[in-house]
N, CA, C and O atoms as a GROMACS GRO file, in nm:
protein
  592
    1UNK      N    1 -12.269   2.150  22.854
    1UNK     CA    2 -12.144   2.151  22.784
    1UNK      C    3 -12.032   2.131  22.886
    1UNK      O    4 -12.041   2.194  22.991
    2UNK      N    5 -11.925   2.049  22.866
    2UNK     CA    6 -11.814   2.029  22.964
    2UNK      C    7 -11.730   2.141  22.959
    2UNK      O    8 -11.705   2.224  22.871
    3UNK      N    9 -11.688   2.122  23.081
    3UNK     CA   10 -11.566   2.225  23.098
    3UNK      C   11 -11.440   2.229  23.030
    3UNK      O   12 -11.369   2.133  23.060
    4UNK      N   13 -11.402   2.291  22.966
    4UNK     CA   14 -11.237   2.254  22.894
    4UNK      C   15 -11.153   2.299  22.943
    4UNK      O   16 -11.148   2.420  22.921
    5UNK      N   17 -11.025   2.240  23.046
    5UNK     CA   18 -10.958   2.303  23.095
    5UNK      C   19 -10.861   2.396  23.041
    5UNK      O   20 -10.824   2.391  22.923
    6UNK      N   21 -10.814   2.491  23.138
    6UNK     CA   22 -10.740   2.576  23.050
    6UNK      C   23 -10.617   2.581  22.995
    6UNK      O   24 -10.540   2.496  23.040
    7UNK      N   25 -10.563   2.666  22.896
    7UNK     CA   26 -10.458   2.596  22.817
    7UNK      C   27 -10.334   2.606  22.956
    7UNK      O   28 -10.272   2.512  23.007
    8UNK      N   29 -10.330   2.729  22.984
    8UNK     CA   30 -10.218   2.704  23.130
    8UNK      C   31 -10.184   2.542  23.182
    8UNK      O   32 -10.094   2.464  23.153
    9UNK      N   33 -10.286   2.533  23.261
    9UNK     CA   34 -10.350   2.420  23.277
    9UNK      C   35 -10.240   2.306  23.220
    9UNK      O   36 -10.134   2.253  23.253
   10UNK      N   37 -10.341   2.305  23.112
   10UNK     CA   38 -10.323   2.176  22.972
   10UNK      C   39 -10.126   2.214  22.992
   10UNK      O   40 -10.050   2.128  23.035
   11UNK      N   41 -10.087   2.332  22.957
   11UNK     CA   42  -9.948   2.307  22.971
   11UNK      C   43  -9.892   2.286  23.045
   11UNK      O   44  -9.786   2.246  22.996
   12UNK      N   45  -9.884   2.283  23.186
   12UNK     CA   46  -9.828   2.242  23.330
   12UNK      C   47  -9.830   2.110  23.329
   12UNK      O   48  -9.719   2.062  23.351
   13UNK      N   49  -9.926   2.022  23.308
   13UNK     CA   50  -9.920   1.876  23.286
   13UNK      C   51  -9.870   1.860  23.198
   13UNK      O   52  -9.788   1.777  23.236
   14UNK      N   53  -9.844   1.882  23.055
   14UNK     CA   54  -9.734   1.846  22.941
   14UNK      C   55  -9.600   1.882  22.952
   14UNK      O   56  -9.514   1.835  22.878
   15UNK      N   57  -9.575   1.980  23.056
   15UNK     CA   58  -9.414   2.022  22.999
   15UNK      C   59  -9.319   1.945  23.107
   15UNK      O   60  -9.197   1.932  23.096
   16UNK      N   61  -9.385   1.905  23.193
   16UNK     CA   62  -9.240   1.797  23.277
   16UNK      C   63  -9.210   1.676  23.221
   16UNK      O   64  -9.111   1.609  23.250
   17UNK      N   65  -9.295   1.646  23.139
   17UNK     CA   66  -9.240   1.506  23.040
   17UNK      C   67  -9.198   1.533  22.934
   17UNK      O   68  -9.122   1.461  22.868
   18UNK      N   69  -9.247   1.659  22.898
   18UNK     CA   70  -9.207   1.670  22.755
   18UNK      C   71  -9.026   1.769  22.767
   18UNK      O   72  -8.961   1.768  22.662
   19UNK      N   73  -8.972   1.833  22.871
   19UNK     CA   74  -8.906   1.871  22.893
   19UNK      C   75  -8.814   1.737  22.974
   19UNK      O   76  -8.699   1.780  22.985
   20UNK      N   77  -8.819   1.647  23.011
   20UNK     CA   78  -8.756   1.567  23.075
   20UNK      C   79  -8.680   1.472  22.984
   20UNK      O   80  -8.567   1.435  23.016
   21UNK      N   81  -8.749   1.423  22.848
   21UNK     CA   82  -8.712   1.366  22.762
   21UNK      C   83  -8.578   1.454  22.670
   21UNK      O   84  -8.493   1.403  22.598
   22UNK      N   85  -8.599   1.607  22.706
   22UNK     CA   86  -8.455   1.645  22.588
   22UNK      C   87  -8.380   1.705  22.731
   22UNK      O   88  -8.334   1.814  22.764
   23UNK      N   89  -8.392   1.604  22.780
   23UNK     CA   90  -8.247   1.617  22.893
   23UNK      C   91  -8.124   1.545  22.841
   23UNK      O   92  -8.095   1.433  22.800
   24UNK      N   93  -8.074   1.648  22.860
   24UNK     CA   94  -7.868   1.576  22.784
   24UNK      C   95  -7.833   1.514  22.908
   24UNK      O   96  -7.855   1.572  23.014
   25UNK      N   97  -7.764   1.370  22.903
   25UNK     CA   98  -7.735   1.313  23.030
   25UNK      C   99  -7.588   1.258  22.964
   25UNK      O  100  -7.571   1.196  22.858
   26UNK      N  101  -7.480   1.307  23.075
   26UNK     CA  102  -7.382   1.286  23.022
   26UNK      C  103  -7.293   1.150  23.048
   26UNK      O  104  -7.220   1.157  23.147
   27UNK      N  105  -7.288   1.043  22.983
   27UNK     CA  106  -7.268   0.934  22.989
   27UNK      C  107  -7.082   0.880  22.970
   27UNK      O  108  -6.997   0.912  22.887
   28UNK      N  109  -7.077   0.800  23.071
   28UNK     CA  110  -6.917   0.723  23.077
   28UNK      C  111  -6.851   0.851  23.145
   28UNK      O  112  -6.899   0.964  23.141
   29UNK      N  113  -6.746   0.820  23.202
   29UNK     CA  114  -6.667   0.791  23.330
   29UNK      C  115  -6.675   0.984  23.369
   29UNK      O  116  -6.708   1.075  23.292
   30UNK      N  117  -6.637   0.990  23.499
   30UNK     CA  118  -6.691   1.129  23.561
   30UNK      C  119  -6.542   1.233  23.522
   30UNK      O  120  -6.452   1.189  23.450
   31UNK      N  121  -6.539   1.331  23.566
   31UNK     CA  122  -6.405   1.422  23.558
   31UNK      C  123  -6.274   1.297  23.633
   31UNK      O  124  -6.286   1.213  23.722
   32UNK      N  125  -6.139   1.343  23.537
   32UNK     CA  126  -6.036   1.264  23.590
   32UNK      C  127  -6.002   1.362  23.709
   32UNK      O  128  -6.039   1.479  23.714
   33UNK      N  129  -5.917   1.290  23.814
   33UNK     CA  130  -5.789   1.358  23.962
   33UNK      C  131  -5.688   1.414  23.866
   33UNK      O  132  -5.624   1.358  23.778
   34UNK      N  133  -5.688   1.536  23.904
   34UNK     CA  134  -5.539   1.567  23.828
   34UNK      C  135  -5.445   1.455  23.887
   34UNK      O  136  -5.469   1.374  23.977
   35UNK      N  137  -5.298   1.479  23.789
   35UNK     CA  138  -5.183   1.357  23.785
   35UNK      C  139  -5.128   1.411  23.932
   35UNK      O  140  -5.096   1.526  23.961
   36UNK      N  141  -5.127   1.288  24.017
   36UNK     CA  142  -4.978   1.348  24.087
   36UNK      C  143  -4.862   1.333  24.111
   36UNK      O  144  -4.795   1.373  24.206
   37UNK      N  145  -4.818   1.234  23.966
   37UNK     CA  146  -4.652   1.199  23.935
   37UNK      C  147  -4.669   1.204  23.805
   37UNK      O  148  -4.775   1.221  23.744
   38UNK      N  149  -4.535   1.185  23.752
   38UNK     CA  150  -4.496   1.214  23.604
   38UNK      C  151  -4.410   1.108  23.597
   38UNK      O  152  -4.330   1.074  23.684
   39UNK      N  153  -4.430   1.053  23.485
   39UNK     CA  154  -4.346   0.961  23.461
   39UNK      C  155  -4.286   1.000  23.316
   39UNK      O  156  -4.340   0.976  23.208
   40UNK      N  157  -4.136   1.078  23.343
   40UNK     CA  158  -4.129   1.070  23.174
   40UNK      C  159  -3.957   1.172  23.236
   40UNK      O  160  -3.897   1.183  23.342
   41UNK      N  161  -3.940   1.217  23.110
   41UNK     CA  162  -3.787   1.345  23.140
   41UNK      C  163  -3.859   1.463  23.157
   41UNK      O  164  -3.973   1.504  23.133
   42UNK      N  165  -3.748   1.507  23.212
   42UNK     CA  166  -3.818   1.652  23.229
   42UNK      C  167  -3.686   1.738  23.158
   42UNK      O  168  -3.654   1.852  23.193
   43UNK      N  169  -3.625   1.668  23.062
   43UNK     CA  170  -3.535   1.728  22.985
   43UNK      C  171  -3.597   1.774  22.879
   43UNK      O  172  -3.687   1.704  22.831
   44UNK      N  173  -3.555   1.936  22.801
   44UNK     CA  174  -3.542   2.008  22.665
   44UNK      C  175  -3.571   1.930  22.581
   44UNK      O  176  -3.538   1.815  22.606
   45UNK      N  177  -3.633   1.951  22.466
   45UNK     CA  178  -3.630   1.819  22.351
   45UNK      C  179  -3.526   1.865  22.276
   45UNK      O  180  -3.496   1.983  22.292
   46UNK      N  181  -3.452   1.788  22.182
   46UNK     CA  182  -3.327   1.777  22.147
   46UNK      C  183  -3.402   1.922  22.013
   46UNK      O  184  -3.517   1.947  21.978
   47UNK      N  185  -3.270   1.981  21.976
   47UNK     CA  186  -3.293   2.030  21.891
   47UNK      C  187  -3.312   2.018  21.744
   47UNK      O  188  -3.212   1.963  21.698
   48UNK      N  189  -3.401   2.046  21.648
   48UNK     CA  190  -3.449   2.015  21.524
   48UNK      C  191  -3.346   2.010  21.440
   48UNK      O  192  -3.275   2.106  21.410
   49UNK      N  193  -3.333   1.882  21.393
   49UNK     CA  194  -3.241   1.887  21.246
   49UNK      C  195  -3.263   1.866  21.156
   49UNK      O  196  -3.189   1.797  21.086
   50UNK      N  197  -3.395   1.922  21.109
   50UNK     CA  198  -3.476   1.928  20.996
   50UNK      C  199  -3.418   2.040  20.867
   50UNK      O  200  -3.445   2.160  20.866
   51UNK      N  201  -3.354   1.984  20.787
   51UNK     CA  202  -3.320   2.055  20.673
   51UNK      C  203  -3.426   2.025  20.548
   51UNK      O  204  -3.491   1.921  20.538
   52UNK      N  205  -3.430   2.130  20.458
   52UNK     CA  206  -3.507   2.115  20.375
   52UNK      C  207  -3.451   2.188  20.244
   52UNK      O  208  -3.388   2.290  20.274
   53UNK      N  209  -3.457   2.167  20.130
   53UNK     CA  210  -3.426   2.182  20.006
   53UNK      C  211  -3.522   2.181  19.905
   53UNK      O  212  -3.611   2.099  19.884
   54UNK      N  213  -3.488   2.292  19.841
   54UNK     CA  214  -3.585   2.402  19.728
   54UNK      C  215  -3.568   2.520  19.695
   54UNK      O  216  -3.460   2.579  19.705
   55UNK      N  217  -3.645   2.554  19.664
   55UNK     CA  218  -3.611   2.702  19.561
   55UNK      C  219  -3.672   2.838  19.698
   55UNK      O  220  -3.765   2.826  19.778
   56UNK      N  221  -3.595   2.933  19.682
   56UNK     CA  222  -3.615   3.049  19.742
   56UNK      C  223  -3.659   3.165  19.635
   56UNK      O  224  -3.632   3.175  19.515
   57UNK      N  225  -3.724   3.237  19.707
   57UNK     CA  226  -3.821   3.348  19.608
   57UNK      C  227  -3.768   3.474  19.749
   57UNK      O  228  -3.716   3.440  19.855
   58UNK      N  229  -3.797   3.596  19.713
   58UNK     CA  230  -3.827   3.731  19.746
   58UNK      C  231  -3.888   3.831  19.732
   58UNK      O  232  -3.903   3.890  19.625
   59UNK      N  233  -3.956   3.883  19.904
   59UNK     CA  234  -4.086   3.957  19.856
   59UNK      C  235  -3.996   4.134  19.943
   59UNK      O  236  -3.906   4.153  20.025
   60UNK      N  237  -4.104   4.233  19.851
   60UNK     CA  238  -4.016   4.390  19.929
   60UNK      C  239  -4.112   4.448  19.967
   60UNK      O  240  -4.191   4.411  20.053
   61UNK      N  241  -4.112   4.590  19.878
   61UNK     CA  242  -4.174   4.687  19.903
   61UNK      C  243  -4.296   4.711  19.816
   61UNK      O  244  -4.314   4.826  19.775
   62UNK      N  245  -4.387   4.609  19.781
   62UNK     CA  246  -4.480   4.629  19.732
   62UNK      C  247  -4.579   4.562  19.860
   62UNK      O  248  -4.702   4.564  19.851
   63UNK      N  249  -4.527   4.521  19.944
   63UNK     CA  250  -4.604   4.454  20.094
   63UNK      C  251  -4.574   4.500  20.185
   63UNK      O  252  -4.637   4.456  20.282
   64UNK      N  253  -4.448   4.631  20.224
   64UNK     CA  254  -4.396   4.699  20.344
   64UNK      C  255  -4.518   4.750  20.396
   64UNK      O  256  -4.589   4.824  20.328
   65UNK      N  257  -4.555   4.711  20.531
   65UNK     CA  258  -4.625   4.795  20.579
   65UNK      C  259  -4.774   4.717  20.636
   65UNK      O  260  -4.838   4.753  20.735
   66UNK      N  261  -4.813   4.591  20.534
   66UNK     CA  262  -4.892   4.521  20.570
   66UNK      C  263  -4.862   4.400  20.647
   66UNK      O  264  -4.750   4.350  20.644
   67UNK      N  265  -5.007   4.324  20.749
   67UNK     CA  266  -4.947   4.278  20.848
   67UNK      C  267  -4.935   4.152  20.782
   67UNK      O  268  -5.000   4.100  20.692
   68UNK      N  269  -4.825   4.110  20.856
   68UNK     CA  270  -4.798   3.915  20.870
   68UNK      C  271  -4.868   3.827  20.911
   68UNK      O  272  -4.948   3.862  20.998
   69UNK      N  273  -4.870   3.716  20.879
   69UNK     CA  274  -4.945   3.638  20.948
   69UNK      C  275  -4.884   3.634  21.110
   69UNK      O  276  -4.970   3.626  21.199
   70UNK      N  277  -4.809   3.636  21.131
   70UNK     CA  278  -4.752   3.704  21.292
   70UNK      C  279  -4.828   3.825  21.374
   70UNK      O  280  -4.817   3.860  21.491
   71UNK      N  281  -4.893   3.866  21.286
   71UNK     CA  282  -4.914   4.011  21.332
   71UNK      C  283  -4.862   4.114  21.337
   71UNK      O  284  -4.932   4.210  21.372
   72UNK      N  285  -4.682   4.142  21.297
   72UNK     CA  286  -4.636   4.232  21.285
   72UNK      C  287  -4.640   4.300  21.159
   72UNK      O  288  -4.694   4.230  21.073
   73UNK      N  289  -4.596   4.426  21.113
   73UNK     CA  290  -4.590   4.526  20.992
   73UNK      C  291  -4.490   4.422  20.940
   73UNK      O  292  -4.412   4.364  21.017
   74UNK      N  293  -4.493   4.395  20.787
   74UNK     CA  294  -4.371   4.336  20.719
   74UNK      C  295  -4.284   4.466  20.687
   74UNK      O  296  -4.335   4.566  20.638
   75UNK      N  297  -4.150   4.458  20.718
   75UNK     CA  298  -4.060   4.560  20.677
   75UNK      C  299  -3.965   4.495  20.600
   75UNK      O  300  -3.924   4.390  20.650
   76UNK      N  301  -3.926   4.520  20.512
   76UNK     CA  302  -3.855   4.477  20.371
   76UNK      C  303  -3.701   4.417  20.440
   76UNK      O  304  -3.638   4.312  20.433
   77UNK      N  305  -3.677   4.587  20.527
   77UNK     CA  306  -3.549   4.572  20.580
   77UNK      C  307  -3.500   4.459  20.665
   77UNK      O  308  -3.388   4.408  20.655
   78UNK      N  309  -3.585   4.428  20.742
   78UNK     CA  310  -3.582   4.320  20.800
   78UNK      C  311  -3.525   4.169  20.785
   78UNK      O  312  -3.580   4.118  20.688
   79UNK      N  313  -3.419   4.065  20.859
   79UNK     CA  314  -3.441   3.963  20.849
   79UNK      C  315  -3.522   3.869  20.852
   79UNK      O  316  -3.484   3.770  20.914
   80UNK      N  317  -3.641   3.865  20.797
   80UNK     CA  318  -3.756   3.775  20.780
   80UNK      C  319  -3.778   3.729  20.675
   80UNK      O  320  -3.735   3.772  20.568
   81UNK      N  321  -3.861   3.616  20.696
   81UNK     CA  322  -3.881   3.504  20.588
   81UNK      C  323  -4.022   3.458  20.600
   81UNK      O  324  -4.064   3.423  20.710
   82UNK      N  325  -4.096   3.456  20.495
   82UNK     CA  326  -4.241   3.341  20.502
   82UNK      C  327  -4.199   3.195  20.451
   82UNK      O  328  -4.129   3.163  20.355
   83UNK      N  329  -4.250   3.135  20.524
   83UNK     CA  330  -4.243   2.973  20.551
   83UNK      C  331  -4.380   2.898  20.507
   83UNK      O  332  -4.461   2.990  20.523
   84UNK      N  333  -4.440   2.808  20.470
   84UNK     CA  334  -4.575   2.745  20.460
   84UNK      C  335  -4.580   2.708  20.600
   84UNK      O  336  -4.672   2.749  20.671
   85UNK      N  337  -4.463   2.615  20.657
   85UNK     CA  338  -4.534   2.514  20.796
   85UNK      C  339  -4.478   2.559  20.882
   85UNK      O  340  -4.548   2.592  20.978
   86UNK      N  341  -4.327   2.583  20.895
   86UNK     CA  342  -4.272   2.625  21.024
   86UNK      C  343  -4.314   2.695  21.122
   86UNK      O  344  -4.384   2.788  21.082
   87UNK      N  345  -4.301   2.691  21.253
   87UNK     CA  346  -4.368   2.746  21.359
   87UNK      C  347  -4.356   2.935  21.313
   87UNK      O  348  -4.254   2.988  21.270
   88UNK      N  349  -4.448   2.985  21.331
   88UNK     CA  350  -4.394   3.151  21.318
   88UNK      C  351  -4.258   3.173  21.457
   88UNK      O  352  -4.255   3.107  21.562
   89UNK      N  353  -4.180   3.258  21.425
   89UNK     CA  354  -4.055   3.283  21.512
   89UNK      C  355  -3.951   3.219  21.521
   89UNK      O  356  -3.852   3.242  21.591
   90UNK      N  357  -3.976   3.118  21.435
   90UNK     CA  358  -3.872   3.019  21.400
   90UNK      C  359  -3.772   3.066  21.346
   90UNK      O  360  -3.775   3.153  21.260
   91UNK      N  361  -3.674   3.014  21.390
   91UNK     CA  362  -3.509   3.104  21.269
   91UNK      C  363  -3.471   2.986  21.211
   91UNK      O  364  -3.490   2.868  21.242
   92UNK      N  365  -3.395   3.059  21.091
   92UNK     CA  366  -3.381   2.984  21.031
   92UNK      C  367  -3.248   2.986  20.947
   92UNK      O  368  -3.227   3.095  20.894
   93UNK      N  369  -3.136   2.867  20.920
   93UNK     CA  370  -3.022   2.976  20.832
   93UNK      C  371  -3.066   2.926  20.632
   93UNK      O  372  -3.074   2.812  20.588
   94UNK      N  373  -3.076   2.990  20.594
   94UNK     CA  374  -3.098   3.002  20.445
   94UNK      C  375  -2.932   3.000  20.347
   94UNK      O  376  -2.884   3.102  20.298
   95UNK      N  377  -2.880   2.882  20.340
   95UNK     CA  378  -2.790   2.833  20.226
   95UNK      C  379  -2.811   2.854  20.077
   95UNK      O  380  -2.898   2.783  20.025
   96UNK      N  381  -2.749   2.936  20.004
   96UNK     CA  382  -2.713   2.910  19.841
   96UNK      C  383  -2.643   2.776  19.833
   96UNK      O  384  -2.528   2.754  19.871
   97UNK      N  385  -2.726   2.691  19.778
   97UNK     CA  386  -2.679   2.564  19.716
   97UNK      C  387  -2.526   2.603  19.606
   97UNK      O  388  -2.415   2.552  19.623
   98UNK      N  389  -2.562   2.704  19.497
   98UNK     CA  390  -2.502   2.712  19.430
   98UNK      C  391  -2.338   2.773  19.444
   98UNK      O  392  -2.228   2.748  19.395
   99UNK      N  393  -2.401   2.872  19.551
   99UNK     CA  394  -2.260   2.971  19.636
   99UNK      C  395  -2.256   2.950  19.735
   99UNK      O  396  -2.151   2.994  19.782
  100UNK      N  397  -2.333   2.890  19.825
  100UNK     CA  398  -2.260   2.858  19.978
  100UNK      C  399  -2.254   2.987  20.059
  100UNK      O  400  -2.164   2.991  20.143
  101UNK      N  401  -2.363   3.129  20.044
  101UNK     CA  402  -2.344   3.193  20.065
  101UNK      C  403  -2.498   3.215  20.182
  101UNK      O  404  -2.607   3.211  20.125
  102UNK      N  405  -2.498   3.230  20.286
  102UNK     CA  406  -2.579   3.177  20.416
  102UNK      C  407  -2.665   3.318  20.495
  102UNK      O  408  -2.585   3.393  20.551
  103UNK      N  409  -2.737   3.339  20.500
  103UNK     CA  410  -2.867   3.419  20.607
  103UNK      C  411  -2.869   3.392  20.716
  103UNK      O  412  -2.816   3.284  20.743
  104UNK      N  413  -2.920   3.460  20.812
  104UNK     CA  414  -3.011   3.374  20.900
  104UNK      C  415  -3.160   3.439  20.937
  104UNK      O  416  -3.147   3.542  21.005
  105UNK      N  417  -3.282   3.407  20.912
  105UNK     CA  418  -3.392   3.485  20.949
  105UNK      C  419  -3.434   3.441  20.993
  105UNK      O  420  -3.383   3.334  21.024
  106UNK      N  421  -3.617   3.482  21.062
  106UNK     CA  422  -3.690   3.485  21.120
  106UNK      C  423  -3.762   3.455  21.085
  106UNK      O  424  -3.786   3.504  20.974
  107UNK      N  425  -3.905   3.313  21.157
  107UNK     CA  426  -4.012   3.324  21.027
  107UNK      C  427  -4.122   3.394  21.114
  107UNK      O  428  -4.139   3.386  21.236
  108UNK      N  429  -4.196   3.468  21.014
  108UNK     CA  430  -4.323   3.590  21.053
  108UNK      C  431  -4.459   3.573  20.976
  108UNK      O  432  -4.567   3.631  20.988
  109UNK      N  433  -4.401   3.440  20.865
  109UNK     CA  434  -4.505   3.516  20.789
  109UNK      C  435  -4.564   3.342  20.711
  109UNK      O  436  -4.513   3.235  20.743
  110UNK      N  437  -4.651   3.354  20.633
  110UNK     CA  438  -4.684   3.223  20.545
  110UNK      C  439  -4.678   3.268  20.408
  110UNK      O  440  -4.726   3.370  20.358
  111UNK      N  441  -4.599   3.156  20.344
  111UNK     CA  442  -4.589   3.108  20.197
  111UNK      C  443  -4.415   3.079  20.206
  111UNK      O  444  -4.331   3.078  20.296
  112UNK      N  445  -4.415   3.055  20.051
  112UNK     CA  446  -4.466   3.094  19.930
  112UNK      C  447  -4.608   3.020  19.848
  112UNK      O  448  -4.608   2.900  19.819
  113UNK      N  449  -4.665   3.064  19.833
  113UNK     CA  450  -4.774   3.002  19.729
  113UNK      C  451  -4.755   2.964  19.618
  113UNK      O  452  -4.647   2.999  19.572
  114UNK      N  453  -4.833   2.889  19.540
  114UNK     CA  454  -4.874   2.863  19.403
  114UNK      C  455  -4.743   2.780  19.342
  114UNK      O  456  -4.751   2.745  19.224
  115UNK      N  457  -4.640   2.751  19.406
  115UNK     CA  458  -4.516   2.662  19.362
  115UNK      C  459  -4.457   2.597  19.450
  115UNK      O  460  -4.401   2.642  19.550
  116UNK      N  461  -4.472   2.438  19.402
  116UNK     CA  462  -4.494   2.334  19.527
  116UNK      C  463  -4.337   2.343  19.586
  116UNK      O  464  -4.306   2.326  19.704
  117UNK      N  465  -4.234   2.376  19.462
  117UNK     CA  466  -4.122   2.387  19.481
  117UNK      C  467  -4.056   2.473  19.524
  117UNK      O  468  -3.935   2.456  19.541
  118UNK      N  469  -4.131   2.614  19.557
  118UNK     CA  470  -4.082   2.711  19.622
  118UNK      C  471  -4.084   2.695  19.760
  118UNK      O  472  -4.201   2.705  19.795
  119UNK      N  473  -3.983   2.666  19.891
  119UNK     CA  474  -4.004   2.680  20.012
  119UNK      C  475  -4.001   2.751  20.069
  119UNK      O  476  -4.067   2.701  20.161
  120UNK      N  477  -3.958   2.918  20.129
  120UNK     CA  478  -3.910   3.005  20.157
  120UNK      C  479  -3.948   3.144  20.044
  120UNK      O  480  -3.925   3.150  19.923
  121UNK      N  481  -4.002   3.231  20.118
  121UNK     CA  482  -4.009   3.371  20.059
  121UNK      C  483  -3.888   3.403  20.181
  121UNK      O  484  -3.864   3.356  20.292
  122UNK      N  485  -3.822   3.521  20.086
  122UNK     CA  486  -3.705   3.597  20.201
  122UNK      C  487  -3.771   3.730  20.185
  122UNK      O  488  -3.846   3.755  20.090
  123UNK      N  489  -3.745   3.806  20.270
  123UNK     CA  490  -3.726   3.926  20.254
  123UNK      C  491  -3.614   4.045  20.170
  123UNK      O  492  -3.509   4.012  20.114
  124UNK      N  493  -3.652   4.150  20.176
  124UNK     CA  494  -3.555   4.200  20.042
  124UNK      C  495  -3.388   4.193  20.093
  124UNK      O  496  -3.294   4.153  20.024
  125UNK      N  497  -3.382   4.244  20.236
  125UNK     CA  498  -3.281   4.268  20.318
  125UNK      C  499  -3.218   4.100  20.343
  125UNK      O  500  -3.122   4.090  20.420
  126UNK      N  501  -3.247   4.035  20.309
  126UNK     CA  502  -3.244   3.872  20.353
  126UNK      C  503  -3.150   3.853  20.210
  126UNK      O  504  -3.030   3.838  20.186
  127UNK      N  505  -3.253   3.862  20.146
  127UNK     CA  506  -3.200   3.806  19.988
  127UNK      C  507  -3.111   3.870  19.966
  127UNK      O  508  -3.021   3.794  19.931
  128UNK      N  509  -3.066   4.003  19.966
  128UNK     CA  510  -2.908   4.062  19.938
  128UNK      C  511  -2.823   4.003  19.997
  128UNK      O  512  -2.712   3.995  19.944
  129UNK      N  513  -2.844   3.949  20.112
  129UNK     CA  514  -2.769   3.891  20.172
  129UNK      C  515  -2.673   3.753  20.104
  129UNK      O  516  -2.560   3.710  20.123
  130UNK      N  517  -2.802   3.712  20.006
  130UNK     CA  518  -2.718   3.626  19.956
  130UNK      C  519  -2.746   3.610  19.787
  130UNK      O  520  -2.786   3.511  19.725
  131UNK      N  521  -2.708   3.744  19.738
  131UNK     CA  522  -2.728   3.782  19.596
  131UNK      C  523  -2.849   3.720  19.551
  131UNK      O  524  -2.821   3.633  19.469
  132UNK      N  525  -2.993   3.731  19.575
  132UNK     CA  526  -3.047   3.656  19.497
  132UNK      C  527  -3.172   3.792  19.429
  132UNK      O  528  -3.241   3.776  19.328
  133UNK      N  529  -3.169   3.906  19.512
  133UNK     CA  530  -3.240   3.995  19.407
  133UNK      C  531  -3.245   3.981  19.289
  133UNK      O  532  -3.340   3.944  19.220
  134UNK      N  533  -3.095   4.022  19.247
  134UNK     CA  534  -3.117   4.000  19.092
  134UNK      C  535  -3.165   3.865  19.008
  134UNK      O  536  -3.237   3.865  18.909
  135UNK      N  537  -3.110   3.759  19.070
  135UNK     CA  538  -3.187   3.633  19.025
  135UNK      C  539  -3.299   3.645  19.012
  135UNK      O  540  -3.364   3.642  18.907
  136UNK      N  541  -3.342   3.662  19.139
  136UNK     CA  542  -3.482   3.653  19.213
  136UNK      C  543  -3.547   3.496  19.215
  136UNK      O  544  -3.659   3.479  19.263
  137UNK      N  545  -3.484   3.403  19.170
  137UNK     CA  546  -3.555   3.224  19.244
  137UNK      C  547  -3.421   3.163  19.244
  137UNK      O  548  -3.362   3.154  19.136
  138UNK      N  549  -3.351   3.108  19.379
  138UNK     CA  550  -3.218   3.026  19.346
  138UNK      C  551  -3.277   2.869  19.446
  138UNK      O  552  -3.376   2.858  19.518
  139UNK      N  553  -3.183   2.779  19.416
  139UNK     CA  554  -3.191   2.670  19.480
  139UNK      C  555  -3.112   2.694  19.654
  139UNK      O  556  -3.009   2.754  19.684
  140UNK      N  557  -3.188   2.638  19.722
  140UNK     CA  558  -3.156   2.660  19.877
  140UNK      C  559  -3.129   2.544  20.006
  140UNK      O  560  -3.141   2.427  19.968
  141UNK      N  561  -3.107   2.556  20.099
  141UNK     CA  562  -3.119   2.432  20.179
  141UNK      C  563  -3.167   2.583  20.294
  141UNK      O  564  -3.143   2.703  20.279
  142UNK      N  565  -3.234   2.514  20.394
  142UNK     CA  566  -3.331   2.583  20.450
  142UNK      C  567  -3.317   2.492  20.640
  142UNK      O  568  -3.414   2.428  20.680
  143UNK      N  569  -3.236   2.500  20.695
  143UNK     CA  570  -3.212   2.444  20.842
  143UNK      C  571  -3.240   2.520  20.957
  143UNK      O  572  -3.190   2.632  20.955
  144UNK      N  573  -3.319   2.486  21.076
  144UNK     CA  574  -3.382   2.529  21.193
  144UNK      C  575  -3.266   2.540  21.251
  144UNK      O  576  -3.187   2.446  21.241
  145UNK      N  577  -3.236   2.646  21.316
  145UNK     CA  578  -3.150   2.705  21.429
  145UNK      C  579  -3.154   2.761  21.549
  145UNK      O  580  -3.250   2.837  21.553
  146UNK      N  581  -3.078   2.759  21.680
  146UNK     CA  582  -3.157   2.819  21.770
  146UNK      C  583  -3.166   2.995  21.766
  146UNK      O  584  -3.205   3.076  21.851
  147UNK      N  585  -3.145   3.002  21.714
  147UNK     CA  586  -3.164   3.173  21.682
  147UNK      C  587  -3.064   3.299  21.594
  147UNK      O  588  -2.976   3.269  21.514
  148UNK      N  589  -3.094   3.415  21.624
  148UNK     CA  590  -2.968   3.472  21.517
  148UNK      C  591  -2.854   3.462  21.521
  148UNK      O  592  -2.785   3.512  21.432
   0.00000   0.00000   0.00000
């Protein structure tokens, strides 16, 4: 009867080909030189004059206390605002279309939801600011500022 070699064996001769074939080989051009000139300004980018127009909503004290999409506690009292896109920390001044009567907040947070036409949630302390509690939805213009 022949000898059958052993499986050890049998695997030492199979695994350098069979391991050589699921080699990842990384193909086209090697690591870039970092840059060592710039070609461009090295000036501020101009500031945003992105205005926007729509309806404003207000959120209080049924959310005091839970976090923002910022990460901070929402406090009612606060000048803050949820935004859908704007960068978080963004300020912002918040216009009554109807009264001309002006905010300025902070954004901390995301929305408004579920109304394509709502742009801006304010805060409760925000919205007194420019009578809209009692309304509670007014028409707005909504402009990036550099701060409070």
């Amino acid at each position: 009867m022949p000898k059958r070699p052993a499986p050890l064996a049998l695997l030492a001769l199979l695994a350098p080909p069979a391991l050589g074939a699921c080699a990842h080989r990384a193909e086209g051009p090697g690591p870039r030189a970092p840059a060592t000139s710039f070609e461009g300004t090295l000036e501020a980018p101009a500031p945003r004059a992105e205005v926007q127009e729509g309806y404003a909503t207000w959120y209080g004290g049924a959310l005091a206390g839970h976090k923002t999409a910022s990460g901070e506690r929402f406090d009612p009292r606060r000048m803050t605002a949820a935004h859908r896109t704007l960068p978080l920390g963004t300020w912002v001044e918040v216009t009554r279309v109807d009264t001309g009567k002006t905010v300025r907040v902070r954004i901390n947070d995301r929305g408004p939801f579920g109304h394509a036409d709502r742009i801006i949630d304010l805060a409760r302390a925000a919205a007194e600011r420019i009578d809209l509690v009692k309304q509670g939805v007014a028409r707005v213009q909504v402009r990036v500022v550099d701060g409070p």
